[in-house]
C-alpha positions as CSV (number, residue, x, y, z in Angstrom):
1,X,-8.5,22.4,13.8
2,X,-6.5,22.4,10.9
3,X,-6.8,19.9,7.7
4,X,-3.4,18.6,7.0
5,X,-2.6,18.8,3.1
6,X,-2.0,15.1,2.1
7,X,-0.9,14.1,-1.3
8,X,0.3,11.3,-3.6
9,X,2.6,12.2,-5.6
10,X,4.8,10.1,-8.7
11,X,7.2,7.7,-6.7
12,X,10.7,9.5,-8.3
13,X,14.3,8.3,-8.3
14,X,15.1,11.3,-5.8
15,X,12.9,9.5,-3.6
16,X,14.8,6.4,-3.3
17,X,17.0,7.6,-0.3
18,X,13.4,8.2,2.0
19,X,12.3,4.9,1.0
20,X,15.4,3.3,1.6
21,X,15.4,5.0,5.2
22,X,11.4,3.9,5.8
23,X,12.4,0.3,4.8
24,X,15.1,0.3,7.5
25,X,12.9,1.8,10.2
26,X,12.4,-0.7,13.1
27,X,8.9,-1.0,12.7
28,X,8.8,-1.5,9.2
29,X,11.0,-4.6,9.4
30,X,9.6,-6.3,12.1
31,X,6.2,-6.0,10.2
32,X,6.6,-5.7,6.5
33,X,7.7,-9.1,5.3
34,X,10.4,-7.5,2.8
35,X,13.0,-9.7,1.1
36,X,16.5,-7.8,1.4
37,X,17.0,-5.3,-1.7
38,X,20.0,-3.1,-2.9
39,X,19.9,0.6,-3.9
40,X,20.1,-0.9,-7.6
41,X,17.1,-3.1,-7.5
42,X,15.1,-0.9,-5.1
43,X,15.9,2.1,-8.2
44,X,14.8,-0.6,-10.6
45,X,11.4,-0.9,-8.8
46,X,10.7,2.4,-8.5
47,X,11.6,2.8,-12.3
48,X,9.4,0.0,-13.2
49,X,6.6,1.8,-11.5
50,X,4.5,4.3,-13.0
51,X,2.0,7.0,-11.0
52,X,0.1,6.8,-14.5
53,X,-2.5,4.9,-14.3
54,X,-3.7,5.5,-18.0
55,X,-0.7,3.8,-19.4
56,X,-2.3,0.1,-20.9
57,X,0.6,-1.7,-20.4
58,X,1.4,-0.7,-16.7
59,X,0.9,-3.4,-14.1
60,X,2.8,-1.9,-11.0
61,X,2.3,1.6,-9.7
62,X,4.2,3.4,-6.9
63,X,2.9,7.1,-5.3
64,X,4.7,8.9,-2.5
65,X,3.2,9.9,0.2
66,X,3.7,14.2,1.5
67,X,2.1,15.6,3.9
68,X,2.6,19.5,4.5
69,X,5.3,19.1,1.7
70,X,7.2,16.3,3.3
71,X,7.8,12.8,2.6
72,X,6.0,10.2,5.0
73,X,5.5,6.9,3.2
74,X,4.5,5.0,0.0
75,X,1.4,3.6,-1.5
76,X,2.2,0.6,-4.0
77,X,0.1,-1.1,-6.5
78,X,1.0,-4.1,-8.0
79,X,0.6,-7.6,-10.2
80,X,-2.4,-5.9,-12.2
81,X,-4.4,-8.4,-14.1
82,X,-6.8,-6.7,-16.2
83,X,-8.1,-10.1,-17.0
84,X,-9.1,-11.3,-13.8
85,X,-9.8,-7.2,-12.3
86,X,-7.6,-7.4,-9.3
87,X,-4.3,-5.7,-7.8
88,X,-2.8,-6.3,-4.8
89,X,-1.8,-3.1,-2.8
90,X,0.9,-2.0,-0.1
91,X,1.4,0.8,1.8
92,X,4.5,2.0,4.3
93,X,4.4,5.1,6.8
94,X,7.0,6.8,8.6
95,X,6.1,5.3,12.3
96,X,6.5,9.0,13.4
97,X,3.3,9.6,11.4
98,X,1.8,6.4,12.8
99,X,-1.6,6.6,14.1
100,X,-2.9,9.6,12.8
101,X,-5.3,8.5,10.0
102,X,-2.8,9.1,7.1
103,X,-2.2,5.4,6.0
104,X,-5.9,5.5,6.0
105,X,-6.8,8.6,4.0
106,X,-3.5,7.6,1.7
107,X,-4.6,4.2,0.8
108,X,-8.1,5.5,0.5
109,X,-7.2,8.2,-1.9
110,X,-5.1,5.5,-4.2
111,X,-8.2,3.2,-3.8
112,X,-10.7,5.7,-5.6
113,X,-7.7,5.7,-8.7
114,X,-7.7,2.4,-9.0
115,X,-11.6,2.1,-8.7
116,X,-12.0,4.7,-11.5
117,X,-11.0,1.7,-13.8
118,X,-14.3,-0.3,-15.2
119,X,-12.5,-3.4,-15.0
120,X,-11.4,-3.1,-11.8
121,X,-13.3,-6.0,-9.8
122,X,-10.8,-6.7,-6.8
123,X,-8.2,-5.2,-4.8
124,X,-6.2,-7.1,-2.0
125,X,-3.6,-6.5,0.8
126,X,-1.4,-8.5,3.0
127,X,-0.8,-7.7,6.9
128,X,1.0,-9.3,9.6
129,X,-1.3,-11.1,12.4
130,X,0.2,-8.5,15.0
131,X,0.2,-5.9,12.8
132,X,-3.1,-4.2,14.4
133,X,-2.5,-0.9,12.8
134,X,-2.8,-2.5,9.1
135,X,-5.6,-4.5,10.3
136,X,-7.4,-1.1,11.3
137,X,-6.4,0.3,8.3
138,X,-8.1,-2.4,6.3
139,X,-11.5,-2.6,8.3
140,X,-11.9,1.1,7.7
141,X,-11.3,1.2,4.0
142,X,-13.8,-1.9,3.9
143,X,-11.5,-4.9,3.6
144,X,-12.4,-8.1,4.7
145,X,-10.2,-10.6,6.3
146,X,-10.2,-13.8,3.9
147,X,-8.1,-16.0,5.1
148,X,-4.3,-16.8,6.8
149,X,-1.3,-18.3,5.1
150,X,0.6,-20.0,7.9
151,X,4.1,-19.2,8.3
152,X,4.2,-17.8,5.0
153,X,7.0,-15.2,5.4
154,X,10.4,-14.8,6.9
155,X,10.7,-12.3,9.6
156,X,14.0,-11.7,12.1
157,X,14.7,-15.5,11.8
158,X,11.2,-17.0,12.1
159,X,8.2,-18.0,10.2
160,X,4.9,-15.9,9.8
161,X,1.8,-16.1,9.4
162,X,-0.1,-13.5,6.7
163,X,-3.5,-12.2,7.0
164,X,-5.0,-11.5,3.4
165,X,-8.1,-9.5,3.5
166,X,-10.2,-8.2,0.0
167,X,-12.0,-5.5,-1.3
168,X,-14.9,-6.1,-3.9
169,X,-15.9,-3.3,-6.3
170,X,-19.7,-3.6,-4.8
171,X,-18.3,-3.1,-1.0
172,X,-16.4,-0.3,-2.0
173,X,-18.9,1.3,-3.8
174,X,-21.5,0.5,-1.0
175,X,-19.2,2.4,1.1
176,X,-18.7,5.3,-1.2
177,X,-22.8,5.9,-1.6
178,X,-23.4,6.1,2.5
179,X,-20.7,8.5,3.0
């Protein structure tokens, strides 16, 4: 058995083209509660972003995702507040790469970045009710679900629900120490 090379790298303009594509995959719109976004302001995001987590003044962050070399999704951090110690996180995957363990190991790699900073109290996701994939994703990395917000986004002409599930610093290092 091989190990598959995975890596985060900076999120780069010349990426903009894969992400638009991921976006627009099937999966990824029936399941990711996305607003519509142009080239311009999807480019203004990923500008905005920063891969450097060092920078003070940074409060959203945006990797790549390769695997072998090639691109297969995007890990997001975002709405820092050093203040309070949280950041939300997001994640997309190529749904050819879907079920594999790569959202997993990707979100897991980004979650021992973000827990390198002392502050750091809190991170959060969102996921779709029937989005079982994100869910599994989420239990693995230690999440737990906290709570529903009824029909609280806008999917293919109807109204969603959103599952919103935590991390605490003490789970995730709890978790770190048995493995």
């Amino acid at each position: 058995m091989t190990t598959l090379d995975l890596r985060l790298v900076p999120a780069l303009p010349e990426h903009l083209d894969f992400w638009m594509a991921l976006r627009d995959e099937p999966v990824s719109r029936k399941l990711v509660p996305m607003e519509p976004s142009t080239r311009e302001s999807l480019l203004k995001r990923m500008q905005e972003a920063t891969s450097d987590l060092s920078d003070p003044k940074a409060k959203s962050f945006r990797w790549m995702v390769e695997l072998d070399g090639r691109l297969v999704g995007t890990v997001a951090a975002k709405d820092l507040s050093r203040f309070h110690g949280r950041i939300e996180i997001g994640y997309m995957l190529s749904s050819a790469y879907h079920g594999r363990g790569i959202g997993t190991r990707a979100v897991g790699m980004v979650l021992e970045r973000l827990f390198e900073w002392p502050f750091l109290h809190r991170v959060w996701l969102t996921t779709a009710p029937d989005n079982l994939a994100s869910q599994g994703l989420a239990r693995k990395l230690g999440f737990t679900l906290e709570g529903v917000m009824r029909e609280h986004f806008f999917v293919d002409g109807q109204r969603k629900d959103q599952q919103v599930w935590g991390l605490l610093r003490s789970t995730w290092e709890a978790r770190r120490s048995t493995r």
